[in-house]
N, CA and C atoms as a LAMMPS dump frame, in Angstrom:
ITEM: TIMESTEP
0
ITEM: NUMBER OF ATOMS
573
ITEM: BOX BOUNDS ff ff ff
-5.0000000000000000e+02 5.0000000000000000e+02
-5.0000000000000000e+02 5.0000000000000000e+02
-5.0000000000000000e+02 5.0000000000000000e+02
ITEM: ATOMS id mol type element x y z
1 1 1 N -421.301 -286.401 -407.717
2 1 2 C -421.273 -285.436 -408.814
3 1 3 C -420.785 -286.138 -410.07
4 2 1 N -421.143 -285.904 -410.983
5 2 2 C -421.056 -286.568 -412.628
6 2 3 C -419.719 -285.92 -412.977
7 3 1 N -419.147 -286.329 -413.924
8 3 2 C -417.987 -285.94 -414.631
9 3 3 C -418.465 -284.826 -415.778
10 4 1 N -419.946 -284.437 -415.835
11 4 2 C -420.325 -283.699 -416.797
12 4 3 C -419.805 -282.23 -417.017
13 5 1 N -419.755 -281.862 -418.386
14 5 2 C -419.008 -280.712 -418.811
15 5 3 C -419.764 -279.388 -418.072
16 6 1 N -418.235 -278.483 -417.51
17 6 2 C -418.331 -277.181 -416.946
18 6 3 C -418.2 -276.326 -418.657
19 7 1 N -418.678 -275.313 -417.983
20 7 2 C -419.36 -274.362 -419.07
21 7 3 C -418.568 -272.994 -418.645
22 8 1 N -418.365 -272.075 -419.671
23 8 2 C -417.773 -271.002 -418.534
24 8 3 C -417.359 -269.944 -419.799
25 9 1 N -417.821 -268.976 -420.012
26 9 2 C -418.002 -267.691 -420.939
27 9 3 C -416.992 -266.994 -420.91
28 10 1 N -416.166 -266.831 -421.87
29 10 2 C -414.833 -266.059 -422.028
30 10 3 C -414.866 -265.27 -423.958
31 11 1 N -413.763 -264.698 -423.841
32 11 2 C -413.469 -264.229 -425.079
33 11 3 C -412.356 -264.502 -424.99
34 12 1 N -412.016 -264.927 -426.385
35 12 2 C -410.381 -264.946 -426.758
36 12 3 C -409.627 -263.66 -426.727
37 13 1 N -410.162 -263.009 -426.892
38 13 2 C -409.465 -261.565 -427.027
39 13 3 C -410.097 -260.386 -426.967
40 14 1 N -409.967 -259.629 -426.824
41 14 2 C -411.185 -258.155 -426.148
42 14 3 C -411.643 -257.994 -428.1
43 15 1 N -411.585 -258.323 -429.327
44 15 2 C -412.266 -258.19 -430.121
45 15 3 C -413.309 -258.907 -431.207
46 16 1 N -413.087 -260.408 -430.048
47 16 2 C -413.622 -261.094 -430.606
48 16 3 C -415.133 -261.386 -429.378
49 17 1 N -416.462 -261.569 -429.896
50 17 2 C -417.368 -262.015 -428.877
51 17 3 C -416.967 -262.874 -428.039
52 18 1 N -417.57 -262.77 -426.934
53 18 2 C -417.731 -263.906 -426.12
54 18 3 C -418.633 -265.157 -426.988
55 19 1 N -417.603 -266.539 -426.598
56 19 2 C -417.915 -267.764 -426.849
57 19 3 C -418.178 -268.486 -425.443
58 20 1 N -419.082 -270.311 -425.717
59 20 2 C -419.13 -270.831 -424.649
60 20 3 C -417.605 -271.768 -424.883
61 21 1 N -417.016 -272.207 -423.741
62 21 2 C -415.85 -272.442 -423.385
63 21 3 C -416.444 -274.065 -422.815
64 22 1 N -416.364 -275.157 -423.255
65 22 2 C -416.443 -276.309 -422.317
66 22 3 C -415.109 -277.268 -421.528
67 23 1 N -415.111 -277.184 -420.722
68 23 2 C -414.179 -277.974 -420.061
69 23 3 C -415.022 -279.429 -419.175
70 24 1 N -414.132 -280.511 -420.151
71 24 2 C -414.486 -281.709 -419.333
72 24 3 C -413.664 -282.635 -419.896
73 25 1 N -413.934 -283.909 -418.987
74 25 2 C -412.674 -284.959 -418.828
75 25 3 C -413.08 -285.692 -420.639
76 26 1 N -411.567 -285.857 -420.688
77 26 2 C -411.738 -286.953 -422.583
78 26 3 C -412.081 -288.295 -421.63
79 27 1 N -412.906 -288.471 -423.16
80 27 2 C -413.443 -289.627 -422.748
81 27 3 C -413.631 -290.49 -424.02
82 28 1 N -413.606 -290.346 -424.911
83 28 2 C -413.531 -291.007 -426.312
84 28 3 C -411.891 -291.092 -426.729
85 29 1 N -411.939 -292.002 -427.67
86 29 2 C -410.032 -292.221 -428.587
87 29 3 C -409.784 -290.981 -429.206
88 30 1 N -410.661 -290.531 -429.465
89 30 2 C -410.641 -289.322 -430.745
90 30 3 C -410.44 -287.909 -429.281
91 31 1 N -410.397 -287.795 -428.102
92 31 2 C -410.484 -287.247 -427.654
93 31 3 C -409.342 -287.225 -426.816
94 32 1 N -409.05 -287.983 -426.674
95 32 2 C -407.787 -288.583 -425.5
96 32 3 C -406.709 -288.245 -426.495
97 33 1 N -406.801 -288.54 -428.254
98 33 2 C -406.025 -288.317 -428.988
99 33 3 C -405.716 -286.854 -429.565
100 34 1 N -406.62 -285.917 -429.315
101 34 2 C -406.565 -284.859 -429.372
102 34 3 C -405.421 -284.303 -428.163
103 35 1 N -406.19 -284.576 -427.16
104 35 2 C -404.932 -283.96 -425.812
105 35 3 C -403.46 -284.44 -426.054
106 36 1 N -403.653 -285.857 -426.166
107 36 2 C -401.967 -286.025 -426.46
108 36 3 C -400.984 -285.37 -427.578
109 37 1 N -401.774 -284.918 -428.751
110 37 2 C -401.306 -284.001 -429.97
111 37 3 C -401.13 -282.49 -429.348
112 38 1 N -401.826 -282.253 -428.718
113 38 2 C -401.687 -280.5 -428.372
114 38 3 C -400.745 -280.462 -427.282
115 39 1 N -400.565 -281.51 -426.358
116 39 2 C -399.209 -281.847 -425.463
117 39 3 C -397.842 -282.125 -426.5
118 40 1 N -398.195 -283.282 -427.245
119 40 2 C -397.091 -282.814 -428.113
120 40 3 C -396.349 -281.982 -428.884
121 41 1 N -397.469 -281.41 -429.323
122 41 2 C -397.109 -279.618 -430.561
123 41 3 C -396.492 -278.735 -429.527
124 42 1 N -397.479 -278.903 -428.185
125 42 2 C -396.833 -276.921 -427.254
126 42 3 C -395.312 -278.06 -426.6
127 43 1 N -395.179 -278.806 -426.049
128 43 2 C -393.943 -279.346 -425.423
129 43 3 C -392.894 -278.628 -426.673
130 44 1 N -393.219 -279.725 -427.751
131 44 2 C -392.056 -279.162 -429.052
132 44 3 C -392.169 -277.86 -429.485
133 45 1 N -393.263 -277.267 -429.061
134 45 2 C -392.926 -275.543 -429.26
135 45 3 C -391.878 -275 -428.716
136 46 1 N -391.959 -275.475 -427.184
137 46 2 C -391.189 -274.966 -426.255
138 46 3 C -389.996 -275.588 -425.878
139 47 1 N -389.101 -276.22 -426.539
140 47 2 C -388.405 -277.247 -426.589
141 47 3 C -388.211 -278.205 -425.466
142 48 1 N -389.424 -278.573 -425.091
143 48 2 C -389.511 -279.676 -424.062
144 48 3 C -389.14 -281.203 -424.882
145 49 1 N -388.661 -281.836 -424.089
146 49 2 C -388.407 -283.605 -424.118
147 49 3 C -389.903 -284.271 -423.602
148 50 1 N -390.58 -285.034 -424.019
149 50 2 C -391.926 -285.501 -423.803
150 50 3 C -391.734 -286.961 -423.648
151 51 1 N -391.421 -287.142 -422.432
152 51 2 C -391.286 -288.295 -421.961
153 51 3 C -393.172 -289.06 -422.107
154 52 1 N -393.22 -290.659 -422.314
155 52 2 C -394.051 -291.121 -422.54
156 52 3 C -395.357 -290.889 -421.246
157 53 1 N -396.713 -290.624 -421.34
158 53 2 C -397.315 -290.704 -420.14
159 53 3 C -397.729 -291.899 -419.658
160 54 1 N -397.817 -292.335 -418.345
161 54 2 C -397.602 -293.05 -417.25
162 54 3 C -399.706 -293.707 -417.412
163 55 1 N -400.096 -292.642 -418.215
164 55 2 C -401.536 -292.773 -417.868
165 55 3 C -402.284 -293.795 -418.736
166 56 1 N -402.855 -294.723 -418.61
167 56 2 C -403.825 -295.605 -419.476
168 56 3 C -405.447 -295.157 -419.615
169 57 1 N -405.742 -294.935 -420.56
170 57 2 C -407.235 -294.73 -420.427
171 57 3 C -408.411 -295.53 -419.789
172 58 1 N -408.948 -295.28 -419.042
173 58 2 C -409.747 -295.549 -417.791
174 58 3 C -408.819 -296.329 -416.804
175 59 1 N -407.397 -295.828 -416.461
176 59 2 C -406.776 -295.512 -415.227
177 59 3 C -407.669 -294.817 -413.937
178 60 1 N -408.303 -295.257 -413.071
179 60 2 C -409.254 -294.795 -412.169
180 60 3 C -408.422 -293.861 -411.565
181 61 1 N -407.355 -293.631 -411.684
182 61 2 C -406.472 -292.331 -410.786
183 61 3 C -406.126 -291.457 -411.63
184 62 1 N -406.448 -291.06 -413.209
185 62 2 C -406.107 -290.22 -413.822
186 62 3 C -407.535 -289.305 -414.536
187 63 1 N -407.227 -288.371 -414.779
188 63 2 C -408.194 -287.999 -415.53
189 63 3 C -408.069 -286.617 -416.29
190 64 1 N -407.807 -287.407 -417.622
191 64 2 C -407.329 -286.112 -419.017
192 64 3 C -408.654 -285.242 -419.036
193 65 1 N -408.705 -284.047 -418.892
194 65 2 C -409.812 -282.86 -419.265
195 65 3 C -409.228 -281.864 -420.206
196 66 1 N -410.437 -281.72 -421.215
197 66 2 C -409.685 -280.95 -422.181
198 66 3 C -410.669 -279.729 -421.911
199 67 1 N -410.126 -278.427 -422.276
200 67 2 C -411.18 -277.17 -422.898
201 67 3 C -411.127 -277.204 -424.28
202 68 1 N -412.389 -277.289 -424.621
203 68 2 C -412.928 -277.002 -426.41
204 68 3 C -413.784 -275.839 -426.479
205 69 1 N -413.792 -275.157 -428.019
206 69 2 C -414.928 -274.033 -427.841
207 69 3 C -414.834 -274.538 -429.583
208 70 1 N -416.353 -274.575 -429.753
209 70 2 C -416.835 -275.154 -431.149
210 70 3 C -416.214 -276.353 -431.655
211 71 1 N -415.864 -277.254 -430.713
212 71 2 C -415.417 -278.572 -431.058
213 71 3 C -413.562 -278.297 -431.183
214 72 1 N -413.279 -277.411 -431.136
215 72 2 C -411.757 -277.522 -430.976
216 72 3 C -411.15 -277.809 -430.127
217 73 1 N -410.047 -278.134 -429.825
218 73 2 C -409.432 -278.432 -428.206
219 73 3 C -408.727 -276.8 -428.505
220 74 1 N -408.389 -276.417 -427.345
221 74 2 C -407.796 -275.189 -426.767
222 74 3 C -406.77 -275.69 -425.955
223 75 1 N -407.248 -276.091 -424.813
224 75 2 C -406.038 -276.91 -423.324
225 75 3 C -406.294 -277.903 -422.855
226 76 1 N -405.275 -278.274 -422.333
227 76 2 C -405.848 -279.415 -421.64
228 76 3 C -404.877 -279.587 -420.587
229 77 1 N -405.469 -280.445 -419.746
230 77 2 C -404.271 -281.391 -418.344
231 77 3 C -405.033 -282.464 -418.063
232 78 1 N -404.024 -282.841 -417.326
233 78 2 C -404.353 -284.512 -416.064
234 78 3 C -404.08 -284.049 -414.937
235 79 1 N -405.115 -284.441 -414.52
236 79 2 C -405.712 -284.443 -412.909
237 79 3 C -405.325 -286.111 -412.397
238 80 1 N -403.893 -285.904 -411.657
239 80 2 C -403.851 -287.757 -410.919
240 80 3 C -404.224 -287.495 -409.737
241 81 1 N -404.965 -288.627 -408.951
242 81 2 C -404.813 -288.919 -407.724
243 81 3 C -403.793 -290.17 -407.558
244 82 1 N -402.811 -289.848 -405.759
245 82 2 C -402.322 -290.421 -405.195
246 82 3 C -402.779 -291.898 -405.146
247 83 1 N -401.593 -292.839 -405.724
248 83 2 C -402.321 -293.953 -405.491
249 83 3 C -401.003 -295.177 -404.865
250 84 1 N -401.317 -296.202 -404.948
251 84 2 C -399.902 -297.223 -404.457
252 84 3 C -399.109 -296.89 -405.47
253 85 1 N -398.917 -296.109 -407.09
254 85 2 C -397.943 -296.164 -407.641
255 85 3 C -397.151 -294.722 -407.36
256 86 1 N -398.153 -293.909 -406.873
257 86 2 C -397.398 -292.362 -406.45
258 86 3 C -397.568 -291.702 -407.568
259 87 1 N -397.027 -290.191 -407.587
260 87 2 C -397.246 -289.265 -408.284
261 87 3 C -396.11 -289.352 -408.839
262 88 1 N -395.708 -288.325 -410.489
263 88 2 C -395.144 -288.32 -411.08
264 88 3 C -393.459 -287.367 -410.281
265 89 1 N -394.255 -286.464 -409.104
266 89 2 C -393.452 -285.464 -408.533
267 89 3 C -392.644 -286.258 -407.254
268 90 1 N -393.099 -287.527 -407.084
269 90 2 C -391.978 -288.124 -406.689
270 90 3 C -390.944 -288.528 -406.412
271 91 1 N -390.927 -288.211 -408.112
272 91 2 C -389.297 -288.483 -408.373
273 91 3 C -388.369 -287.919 -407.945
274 92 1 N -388.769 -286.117 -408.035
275 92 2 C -387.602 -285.388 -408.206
276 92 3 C -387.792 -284.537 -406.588
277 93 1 N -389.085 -284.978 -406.133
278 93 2 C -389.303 -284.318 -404.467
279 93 3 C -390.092 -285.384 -403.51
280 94 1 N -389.131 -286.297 -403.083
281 94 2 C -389.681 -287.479 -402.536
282 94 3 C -390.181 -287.256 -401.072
283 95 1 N -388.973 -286.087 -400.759
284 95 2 C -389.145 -285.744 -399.421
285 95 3 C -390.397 -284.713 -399.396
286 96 1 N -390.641 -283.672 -400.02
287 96 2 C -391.411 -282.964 -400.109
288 96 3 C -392.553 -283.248 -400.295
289 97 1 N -393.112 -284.603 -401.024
290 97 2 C -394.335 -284.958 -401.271
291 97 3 C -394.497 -286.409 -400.099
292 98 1 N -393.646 -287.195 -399.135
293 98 2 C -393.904 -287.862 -398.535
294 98 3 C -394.177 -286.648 -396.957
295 99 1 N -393.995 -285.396 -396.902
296 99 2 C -394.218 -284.599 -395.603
297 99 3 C -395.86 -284.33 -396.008
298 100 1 N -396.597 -283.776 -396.919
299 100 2 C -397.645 -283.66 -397.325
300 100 3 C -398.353 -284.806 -397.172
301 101 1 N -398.236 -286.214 -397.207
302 101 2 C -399.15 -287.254 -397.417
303 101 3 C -399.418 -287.531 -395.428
304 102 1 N -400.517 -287.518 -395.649
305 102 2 C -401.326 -287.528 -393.996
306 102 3 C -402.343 -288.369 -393.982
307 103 1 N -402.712 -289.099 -393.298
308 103 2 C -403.853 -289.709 -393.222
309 103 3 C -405.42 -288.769 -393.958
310 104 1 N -405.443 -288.015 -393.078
311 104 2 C -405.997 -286.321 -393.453
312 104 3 C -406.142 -285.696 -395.121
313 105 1 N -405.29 -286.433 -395.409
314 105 2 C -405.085 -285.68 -397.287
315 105 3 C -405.271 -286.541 -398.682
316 106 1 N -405.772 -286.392 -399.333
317 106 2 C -405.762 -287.106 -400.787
318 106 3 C -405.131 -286.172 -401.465
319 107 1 N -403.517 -286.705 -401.814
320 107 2 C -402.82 -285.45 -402.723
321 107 3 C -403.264 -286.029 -404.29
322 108 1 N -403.719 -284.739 -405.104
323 108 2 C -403.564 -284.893 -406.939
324 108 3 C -402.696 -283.878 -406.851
325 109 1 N -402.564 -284.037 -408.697
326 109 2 C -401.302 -283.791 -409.553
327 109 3 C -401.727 -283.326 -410.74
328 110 1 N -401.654 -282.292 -410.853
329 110 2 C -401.618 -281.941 -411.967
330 110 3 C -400.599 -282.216 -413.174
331 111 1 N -400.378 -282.699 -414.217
332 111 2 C -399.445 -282.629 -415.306
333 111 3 C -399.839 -282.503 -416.745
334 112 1 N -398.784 -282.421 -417.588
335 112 2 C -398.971 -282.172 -419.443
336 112 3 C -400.036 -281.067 -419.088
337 113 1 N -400.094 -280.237 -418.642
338 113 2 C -400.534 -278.63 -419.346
339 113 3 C -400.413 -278.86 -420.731
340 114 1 N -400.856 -278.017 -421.316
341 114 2 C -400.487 -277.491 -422.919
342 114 3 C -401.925 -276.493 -423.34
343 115 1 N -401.503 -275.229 -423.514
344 115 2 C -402.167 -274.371 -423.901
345 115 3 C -402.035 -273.96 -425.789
346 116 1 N -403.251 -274.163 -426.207
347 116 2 C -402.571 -273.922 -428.103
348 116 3 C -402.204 -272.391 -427.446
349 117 1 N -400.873 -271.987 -428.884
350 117 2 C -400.132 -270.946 -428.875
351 117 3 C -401.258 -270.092 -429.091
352 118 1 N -402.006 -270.334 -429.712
353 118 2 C -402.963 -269.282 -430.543
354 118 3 C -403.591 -268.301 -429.422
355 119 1 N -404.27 -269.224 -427.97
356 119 2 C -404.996 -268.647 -426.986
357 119 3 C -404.566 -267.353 -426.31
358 120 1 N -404.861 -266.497 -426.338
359 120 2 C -403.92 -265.246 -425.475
360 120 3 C -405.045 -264.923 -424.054
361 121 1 N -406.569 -265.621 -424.273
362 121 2 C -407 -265.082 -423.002
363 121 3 C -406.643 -265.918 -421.798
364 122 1 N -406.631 -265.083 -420.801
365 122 2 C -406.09 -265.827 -419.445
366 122 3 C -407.523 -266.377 -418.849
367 123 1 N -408.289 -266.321 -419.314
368 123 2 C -409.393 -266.736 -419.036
369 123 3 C -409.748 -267.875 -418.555
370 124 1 N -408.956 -268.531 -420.216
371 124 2 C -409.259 -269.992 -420.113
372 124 3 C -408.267 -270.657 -419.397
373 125 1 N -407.184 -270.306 -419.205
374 125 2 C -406.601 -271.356 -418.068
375 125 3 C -407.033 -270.839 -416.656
376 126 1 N -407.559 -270.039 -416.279
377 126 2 C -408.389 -270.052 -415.175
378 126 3 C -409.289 -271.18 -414.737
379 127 1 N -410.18 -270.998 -416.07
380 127 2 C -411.552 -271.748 -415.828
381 127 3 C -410.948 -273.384 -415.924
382 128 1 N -410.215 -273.777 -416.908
383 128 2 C -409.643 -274.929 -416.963
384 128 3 C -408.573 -275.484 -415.526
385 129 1 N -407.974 -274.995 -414.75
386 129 2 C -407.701 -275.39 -413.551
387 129 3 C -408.817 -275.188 -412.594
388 130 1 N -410.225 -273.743 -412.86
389 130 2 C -411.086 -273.917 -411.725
390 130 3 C -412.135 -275.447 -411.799
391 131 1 N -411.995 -275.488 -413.008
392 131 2 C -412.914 -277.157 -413.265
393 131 3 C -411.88 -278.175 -412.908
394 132 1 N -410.345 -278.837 -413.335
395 132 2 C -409.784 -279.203 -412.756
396 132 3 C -409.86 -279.619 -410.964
397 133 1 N -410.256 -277.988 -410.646
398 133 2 C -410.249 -278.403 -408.543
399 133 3 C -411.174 -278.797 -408.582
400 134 1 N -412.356 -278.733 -409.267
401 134 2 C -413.645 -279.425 -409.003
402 134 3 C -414.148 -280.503 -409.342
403 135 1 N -413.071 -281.008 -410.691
404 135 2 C -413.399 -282.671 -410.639
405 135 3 C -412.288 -283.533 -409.529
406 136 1 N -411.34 -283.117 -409.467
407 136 2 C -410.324 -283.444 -408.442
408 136 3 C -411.019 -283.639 -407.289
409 137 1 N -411.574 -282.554 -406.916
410 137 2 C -412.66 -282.688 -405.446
411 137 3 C -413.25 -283.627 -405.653
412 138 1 N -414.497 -283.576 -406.133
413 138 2 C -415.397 -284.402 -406.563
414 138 3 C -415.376 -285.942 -407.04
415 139 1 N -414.68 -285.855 -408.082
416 139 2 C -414.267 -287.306 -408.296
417 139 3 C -413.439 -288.094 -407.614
418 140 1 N -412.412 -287.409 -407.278
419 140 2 C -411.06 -287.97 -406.412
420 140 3 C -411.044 -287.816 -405.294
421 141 1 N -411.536 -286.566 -404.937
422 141 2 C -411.781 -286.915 -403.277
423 141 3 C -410.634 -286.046 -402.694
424 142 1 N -409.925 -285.254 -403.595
425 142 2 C -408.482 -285.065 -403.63
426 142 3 C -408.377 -283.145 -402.562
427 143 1 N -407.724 -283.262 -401.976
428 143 2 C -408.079 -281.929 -400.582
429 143 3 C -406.465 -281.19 -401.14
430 144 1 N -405.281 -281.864 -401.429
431 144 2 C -404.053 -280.791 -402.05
432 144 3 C -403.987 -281.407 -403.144
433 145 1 N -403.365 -280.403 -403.656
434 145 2 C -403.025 -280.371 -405.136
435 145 3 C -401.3 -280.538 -405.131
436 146 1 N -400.478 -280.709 -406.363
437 146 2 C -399.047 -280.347 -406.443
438 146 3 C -398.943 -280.173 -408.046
439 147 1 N -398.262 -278.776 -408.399
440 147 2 C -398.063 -279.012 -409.68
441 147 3 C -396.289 -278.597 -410.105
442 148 1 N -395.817 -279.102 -410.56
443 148 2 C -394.236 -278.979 -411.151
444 148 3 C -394.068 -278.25 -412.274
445 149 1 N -393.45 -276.89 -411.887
446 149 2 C -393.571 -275.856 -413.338
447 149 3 C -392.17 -275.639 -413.653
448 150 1 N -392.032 -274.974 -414.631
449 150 2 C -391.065 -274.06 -414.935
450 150 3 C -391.208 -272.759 -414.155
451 151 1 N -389.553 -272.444 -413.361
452 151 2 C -389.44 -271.349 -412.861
453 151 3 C -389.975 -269.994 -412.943
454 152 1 N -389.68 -269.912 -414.215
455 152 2 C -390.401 -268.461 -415.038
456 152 3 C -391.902 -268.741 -414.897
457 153 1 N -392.033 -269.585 -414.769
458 153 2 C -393.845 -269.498 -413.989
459 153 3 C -394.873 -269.307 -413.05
460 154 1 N -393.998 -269.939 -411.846
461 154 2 C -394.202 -270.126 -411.042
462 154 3 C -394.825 -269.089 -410.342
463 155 1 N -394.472 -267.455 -410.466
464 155 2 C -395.435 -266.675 -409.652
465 155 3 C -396.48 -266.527 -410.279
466 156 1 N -396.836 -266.856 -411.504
467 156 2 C -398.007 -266.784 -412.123
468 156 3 C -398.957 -267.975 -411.096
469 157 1 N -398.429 -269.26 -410.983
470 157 2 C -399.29 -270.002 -410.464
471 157 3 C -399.719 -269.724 -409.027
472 158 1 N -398.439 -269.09 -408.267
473 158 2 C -398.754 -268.554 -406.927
474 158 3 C -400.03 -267.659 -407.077
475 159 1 N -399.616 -266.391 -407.952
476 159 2 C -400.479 -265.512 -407.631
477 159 3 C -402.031 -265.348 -407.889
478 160 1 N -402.114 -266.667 -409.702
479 160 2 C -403.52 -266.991 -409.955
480 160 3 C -404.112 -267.904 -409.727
481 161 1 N -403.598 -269.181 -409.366
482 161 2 C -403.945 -270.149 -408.888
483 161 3 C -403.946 -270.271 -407.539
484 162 1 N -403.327 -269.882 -406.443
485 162 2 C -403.51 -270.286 -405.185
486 162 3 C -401.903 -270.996 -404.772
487 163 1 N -400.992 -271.348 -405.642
488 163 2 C -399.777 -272.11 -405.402
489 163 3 C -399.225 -271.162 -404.094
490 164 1 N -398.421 -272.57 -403.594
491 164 2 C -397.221 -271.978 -402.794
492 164 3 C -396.085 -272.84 -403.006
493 165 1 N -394.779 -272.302 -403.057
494 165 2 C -393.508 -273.352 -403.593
495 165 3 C -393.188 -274.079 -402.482
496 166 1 N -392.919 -275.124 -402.593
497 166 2 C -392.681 -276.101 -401.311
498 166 3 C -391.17 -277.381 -401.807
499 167 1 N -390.926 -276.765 -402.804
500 167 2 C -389.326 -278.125 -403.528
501 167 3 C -388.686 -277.003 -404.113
502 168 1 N -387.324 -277.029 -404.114
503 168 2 C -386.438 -276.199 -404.563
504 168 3 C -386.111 -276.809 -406.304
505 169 1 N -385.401 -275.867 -406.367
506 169 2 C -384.914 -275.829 -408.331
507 169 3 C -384.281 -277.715 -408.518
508 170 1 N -385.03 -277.911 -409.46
509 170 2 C -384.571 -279.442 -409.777
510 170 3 C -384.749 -279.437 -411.23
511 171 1 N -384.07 -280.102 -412.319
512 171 2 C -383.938 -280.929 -413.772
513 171 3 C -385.083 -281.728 -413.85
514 172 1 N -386.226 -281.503 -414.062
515 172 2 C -386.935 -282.501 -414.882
516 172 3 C -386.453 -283.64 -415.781
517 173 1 N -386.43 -284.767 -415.25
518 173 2 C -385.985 -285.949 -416.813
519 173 3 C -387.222 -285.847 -417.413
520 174 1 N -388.15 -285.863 -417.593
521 174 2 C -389.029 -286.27 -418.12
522 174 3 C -389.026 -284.773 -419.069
523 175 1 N -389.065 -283.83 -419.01
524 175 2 C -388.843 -282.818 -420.299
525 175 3 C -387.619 -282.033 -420.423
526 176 1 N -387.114 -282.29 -419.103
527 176 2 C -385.768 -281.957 -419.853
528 176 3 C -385.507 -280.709 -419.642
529 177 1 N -385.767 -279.866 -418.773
530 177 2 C -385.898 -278.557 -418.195
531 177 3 C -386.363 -278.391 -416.939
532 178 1 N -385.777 -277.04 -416.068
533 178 2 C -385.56 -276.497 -414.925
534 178 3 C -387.588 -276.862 -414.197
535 179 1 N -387.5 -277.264 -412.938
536 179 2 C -388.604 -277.445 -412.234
537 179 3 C -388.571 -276.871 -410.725
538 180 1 N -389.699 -276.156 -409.957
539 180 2 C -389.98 -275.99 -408.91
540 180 3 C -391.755 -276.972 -408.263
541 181 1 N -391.581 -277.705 -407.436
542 181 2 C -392.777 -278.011 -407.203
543 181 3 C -393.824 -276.715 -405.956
544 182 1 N -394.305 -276.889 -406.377
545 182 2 C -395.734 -276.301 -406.134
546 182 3 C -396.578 -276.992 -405.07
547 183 1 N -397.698 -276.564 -404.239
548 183 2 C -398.38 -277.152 -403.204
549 183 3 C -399.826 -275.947 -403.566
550 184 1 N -401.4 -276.211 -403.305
551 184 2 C -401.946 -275.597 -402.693
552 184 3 C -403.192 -276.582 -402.255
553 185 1 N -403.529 -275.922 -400.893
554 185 2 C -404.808 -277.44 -400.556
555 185 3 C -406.056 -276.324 -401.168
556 186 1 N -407.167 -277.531 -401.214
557 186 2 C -408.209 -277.411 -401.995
558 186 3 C -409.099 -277.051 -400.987
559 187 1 N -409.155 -277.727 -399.81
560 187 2 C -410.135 -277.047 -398.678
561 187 3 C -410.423 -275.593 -398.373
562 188 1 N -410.057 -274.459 -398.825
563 188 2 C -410.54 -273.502 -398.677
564 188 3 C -410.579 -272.557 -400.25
565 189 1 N -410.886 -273.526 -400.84
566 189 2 C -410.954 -272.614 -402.515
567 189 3 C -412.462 -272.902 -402.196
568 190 1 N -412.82 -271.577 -402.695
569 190 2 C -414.407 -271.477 -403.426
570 190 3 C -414.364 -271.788 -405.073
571 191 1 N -415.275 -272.432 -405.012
572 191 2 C -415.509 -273.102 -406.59
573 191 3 C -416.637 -272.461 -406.906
C-alpha cells in the first residue's frame, strides 16, 4: 500500500459546509516544517515543555502525517515503529512496554498530537488517528499501538479511539506534565 493521501469529508462546525479533509504523511521541508510549528504553538498553548524530537526526516521508523483542508495544516502526529532504539514511552513505562513486546507484535507510538485551537469538529481527530492505524498497519507492519496522554484525556481516548490504560500516573520530562500510558492492538479495528 502507498503512503498516498486519505480523504475523508467533515465539517468544521454544523454551519459551515462540508470540506475535503486530507490526511497524509509530510513529506517535503515546507511540510515537516509546518507540523513542527503547530506542535509548537498548541504545546505553548497548553503550557507544555517541548522537549526536542528524537525524529530525523526519512527516519524509516517514523512517520509525521499531517491533516490539511485547502492547503492548511489542521493536526498532525507521528506514527513510530518499535525499533533497536525503542519508543519514546520507554522511559517512563519500561515495564509496561517490555510485557507488550512479543515475538507476535510490532508495537507503534503515537506522539506530538497538536490539534489548531481553532478546530472544534471531532471529526477530524477521528479521521486523523483512523488514517494513522492505517498507515501504521500498512507501512509498519505495526498490530499495537501505545499512546501517552494527559489524564484529563484519557477517557476520551478509551472511549473514541479504542484505548485501554495499561501504566499508572507518571511526570512526563519531556513536557513537563502528568501522563497515563495507553495500549490498543490494531488487529481487530475495522478501517
Amino acid at each position: 500500500m502507498s503512503p498516498a493521501a486519505h480523504s475523508a469529508s467533515f465539517g468544521m462546525n454544523a454551519g459551515i459546509e462540508a470540506q475535503e479533509l486530507v490526511v497524509s504523511p509530510a513529506v517535503t521541508y515546507q511540510q515537516h516544517r509546518a507540523c513542527a510549528a503547530l506542535v509548537r504553538r498548541m504545546y505553548a498553548w497548553r503550557g507544555y515543555r517541548l522537549a526536542p524530537s528524537r525524529q530525523f526526516v526519512g527516519d524509516p521508523n517514523h512517520a509525521t502525517l499531517g491533516a490539511w483542508m485547502d492547503g492548511e495544516l489542521l493536526a498532525t502526529m507521528t506514527a513510530s515503529r518499535d525499533s533497536s532504539a525503542g519508543l519514546l514511552a520507554d522511559t517512563l513505562y519500561p515495564e509496561e512496554m517490555a510485557s507488550l513486546r512479543q515475538p507476535t507484535r510490532v508495537i507503534g507510538e503515537v506522539t506530538r498530537l497538536a490539534v489548531d485551537s481553532a478546530v472544534t469538529d471531532s471529526a477530524l481527530l477521528k479521521s486523523l488517528f483512523r488514517s494513522t492505524y492505517k498507515y501504521a498497519r500498512a507501512i509498519f507492519g505495526v498490530t499495537d499501538v501505545v499512546v501517552e496522554v494527559n489524564p484529563r484525556h484519557a477517557a476520551y481516548y478509551c472511549r473514541e479511539f479504542g484505548f485501554a490504560q495499561i501504566g499508572g500516573l507518571r511526570t512526563c520530562p519531556r513536557v513537563d506534565a502528568p501522563a497515563l500510558l495507553l495500549h490498543r492492538s490494531l488487529s481487530n479495528i475495522r478501517l
